[in-house]
N, C-alpha and C positions, 0 to 999 in steps of 0.2 A: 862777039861772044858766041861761044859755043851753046847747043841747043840744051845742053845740060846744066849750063853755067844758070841762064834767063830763070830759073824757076827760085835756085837756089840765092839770087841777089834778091828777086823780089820778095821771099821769105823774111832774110835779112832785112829789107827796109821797111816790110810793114811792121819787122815785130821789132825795131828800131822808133818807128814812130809811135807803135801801141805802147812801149815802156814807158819814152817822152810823155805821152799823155799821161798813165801813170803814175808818173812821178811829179807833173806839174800838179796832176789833181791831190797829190798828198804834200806836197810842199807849198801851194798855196792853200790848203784847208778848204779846198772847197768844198768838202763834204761837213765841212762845221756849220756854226750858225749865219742864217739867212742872212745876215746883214754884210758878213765878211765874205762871203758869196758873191755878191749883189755887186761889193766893191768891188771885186777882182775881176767880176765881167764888163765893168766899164771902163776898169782902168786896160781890157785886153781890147773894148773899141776902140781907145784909143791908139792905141800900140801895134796891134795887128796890121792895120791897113798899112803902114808905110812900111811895117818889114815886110809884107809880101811887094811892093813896091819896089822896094829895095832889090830885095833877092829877085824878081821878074828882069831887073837892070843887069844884075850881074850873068846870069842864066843868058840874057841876052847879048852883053859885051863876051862870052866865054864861048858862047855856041855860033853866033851870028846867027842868031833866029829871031824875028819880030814875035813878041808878046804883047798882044793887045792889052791894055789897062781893063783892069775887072770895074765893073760899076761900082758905084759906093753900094755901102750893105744900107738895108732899111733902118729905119729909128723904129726902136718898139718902145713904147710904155706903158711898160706895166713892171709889178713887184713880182718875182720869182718866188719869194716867200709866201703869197697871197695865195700865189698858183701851187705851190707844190703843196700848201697846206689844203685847199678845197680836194686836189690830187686824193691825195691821204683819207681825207675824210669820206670821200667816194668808196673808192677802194676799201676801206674799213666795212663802213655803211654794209656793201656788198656782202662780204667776208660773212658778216654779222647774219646776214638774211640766210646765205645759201645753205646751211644745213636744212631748216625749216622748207624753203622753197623746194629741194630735192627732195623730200617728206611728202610733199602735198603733188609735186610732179610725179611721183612715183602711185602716190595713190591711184592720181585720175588715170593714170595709164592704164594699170592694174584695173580697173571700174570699164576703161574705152576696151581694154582686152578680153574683158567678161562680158559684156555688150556682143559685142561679134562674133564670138565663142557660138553663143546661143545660137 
């Protein structure tokens, strides 16, 4: 491939895989509620690992190139919902304070600037 071509395939396949994503995240709802969330990440542990298995076979019967086998991914447990709800709540919490807190940070500064002034 020509040195003009490289820039313009790999535009194409990232924003190829950026739609895919977007479109798997609005066609499985995973921006809905926790629960159908939660299922569709377990139903993609399942599922993920032998199609990249899959696809590493093929990529390798097509190219003649060894691909080593990826490790298994880790087991997490925990609720995704438990977490993006304390998330939330953080974040809020924050939001909530920072008018106040830039109020009172502003003052002392104003107070540490009149100190050294002198």
């Amino acid at each position: 491939m020509g040195s003009g071509v490289w820039p313009v395939m790999r535009f194409l396949i990232k924003g190829s895989v950026a739609g895919g994503v977007v479109y798997l995240v609005y066609d499985q709802e995973l921006l809905g509620p926790g629960s159908k969330s939660q299922a569709v990440l377990q139903k993609a542990e399942e599922v993920v690992p032998p199609a990249v298995y899959q696809f590493s076979q093929y990529v390798s019967e097509q190219t003649g190139l060894k691909i080593p086998q990826l490790p298994a991914p880790p087991k997490f447990n925990f609720h995704i919902r438990e977490s993006w709800n304390s998330g939330i709540i953080t974040m809020m919490s924050a939001l909530s304070v920072a008018p106040s807190k830039a109020c009172e940070y502003t003052k002392d500064g104003w107070e540490y600037l009149k100190e050294r002034i002198k």
